[in-house]
C-alpha positions as CSV (number, residue, x, y, z in Angstrom):
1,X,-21.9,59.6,-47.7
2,X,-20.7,56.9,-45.4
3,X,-20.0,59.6,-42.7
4,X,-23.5,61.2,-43.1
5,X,-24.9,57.6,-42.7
6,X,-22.6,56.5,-40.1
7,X,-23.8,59.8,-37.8
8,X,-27.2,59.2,-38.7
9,X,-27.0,56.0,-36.8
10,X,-24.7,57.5,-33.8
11,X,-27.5,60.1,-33.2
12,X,-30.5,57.4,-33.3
13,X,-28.2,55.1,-31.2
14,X,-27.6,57.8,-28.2
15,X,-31.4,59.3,-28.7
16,X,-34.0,58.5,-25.7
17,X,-37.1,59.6,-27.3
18,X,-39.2,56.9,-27.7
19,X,-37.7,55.1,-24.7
20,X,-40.9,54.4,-22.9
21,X,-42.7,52.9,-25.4
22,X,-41.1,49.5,-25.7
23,X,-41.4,48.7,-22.1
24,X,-45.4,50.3,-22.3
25,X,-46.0,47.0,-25.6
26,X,-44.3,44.9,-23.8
27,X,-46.3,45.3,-20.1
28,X,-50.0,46.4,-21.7
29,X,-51.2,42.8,-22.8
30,X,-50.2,41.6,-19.1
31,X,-51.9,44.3,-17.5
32,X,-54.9,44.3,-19.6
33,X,-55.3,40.5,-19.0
34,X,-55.1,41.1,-15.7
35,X,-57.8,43.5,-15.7
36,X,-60.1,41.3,-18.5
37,X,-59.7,38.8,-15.7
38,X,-60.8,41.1,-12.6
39,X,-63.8,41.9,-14.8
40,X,-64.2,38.2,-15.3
41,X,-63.9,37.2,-11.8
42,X,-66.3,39.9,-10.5
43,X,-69.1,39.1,-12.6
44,X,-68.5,35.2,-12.1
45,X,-68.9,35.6,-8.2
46,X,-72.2,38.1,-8.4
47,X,-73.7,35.4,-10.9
48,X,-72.4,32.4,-8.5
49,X,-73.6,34.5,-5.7
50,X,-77.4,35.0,-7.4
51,X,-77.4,31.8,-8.4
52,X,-76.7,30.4,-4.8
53,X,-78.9,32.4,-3.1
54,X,-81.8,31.9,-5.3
55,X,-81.2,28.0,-4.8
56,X,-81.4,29.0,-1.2
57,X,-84.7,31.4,-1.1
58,X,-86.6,28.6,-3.4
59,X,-85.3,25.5,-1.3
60,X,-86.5,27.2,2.2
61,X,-89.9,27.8,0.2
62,X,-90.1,23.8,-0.3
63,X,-89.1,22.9,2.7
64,X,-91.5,25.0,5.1
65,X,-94.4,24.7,2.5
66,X,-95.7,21.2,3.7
67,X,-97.9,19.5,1.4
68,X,-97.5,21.6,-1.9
69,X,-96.2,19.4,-4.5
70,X,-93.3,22.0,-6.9
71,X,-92.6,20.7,-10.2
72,X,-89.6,20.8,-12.5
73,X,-90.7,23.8,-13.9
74,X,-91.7,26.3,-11.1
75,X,-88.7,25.5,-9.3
76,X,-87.2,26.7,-12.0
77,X,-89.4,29.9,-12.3
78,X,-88.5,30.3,-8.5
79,X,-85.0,30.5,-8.8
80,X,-84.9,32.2,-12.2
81,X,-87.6,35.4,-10.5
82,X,-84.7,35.6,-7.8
83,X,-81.7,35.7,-9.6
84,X,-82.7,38.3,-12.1
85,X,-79.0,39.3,-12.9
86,X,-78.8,35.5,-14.7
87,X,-79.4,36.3,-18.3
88,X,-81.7,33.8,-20.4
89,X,-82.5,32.2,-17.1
90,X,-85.2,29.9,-18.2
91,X,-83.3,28.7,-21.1
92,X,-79.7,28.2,-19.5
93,X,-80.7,26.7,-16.3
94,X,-81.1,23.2,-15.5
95,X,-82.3,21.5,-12.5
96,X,-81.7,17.9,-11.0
97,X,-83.6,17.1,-7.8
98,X,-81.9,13.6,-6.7
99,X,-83.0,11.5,-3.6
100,X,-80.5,10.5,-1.0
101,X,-80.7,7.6,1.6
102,X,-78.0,8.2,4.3
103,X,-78.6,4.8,5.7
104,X,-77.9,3.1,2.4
105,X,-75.4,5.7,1.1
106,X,-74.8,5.9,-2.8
107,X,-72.7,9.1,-4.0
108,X,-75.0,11.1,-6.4
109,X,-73.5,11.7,-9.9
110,X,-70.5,13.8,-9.5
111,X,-71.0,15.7,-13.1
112,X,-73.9,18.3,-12.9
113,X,-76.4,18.0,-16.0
114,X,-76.1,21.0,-17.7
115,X,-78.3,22.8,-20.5
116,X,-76.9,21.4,-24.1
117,X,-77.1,24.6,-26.0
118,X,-77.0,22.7,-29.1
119,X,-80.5,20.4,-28.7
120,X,-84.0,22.6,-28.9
121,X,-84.8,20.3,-26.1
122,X,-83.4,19.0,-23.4
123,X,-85.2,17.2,-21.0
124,X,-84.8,16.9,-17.0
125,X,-82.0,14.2,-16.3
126,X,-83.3,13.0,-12.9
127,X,-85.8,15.1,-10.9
128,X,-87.0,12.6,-8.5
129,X,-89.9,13.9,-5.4
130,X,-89.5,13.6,-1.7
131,X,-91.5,12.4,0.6
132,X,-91.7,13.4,4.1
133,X,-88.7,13.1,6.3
134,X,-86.7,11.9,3.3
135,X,-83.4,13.7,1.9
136,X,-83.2,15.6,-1.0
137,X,-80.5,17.5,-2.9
138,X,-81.1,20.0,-5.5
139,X,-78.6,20.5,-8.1
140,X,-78.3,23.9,-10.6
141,X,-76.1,24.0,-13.4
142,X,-76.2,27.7,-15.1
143,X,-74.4,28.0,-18.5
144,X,-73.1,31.2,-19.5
145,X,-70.8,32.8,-22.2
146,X,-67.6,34.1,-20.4
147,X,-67.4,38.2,-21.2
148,X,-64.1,37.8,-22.8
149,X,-62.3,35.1,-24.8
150,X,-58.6,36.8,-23.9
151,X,-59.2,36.9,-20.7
152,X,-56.7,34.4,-18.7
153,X,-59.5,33.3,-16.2
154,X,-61.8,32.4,-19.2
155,X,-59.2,30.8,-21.1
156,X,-59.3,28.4,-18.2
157,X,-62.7,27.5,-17.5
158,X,-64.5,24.6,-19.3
159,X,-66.1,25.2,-22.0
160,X,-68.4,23.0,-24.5
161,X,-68.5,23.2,-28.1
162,X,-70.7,26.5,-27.9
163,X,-68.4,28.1,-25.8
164,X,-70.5,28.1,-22.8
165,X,-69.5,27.5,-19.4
166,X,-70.7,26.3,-16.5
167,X,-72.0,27.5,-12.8
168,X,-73.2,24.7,-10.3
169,X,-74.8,24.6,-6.9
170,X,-76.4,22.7,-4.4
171,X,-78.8,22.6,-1.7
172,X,-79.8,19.8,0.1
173,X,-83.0,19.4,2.3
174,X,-85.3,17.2,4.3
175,X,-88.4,16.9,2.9
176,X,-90.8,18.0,6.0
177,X,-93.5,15.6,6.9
178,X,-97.0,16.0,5.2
């Protein structure tokens, strides 16, 4: 019995079948983080992408359109139209437009204001109007819900309590004369 036993174990010890499969569990997770992340990164940059270039399409519109005063709110239905690959646009989007004085310099807030996901409402933090000749900057913070938790890139990013993170661009502008 303790022969049998004994070459039972020889002939699993000098077996290769079943060889590949410990270095296959041991390299998929890495791999498939790696590709969770590519996904991630991809779909970051075309949102970041949208998101810029609809900042840029709407701020162009303001600047060349003398005399048309834009609120909070169709700026915001500007760059939402032209980013149509941002998902809930109009709820997840939030807009500062801040006046700057380059002769009297004061560094605007660093932190963007970004949608709270948690209040029902969430008013505009500082959306100030130019005048002519005077310097504006508008600021977009987009929140969005990274495509995978296990990804490594996501597990970096920010998040809030919602699990939201955020995209943010700016554009700055002279306000043309009247």
């Amino acid at each position: 019995m303790i022969r049998s036993l004994y070459n039972t174990l020889r002939r699993f010890r000098d077996t290769e079948e079943g060889s590949m499969v410990v270095p296959f569990a041991l390299w998929m997770p890495v791999f498939l983080g790696v590709i969770l992340s590519g996904i991630e990164v991809g779909t970051l940059t075309m949102r970041h992408t949208a998101l810029e270039r609809a900042l840029d399409e709407t701020v162009r519109e303001v600047r060349l359109a003398t005399g048309t005063n834009y609120t909070h709110d169709t700026l915001k239905q500007s760059i939402c139209d032209a980013a149509a690959i941002l998902p809930d646009c109009s709820n997840l989007l939030k807009l500062e437009m801040i006046k700057l004085n380059i002769r009297q310099w004061v560094e605007p807030h660093q932190s963007a204001d970004c949608v709270d996901t948690a209040l029902e409402v969430n008013p505009a933090r500082n959306f100030e109007y130019g005048r002519g000749n005077e310097m504006m900057m508008l600021r977009a913070c987009f929140k969005f819900k990274p495509i995978s938790p296990a990804g490594y890139l996501s597990s970096a990013l920010g998040k809030d309590d919602q699990g939201y993170s955020g995209l943010v661009s700016y554009s700055a502008f002279v306000q043309e004369p009247s």
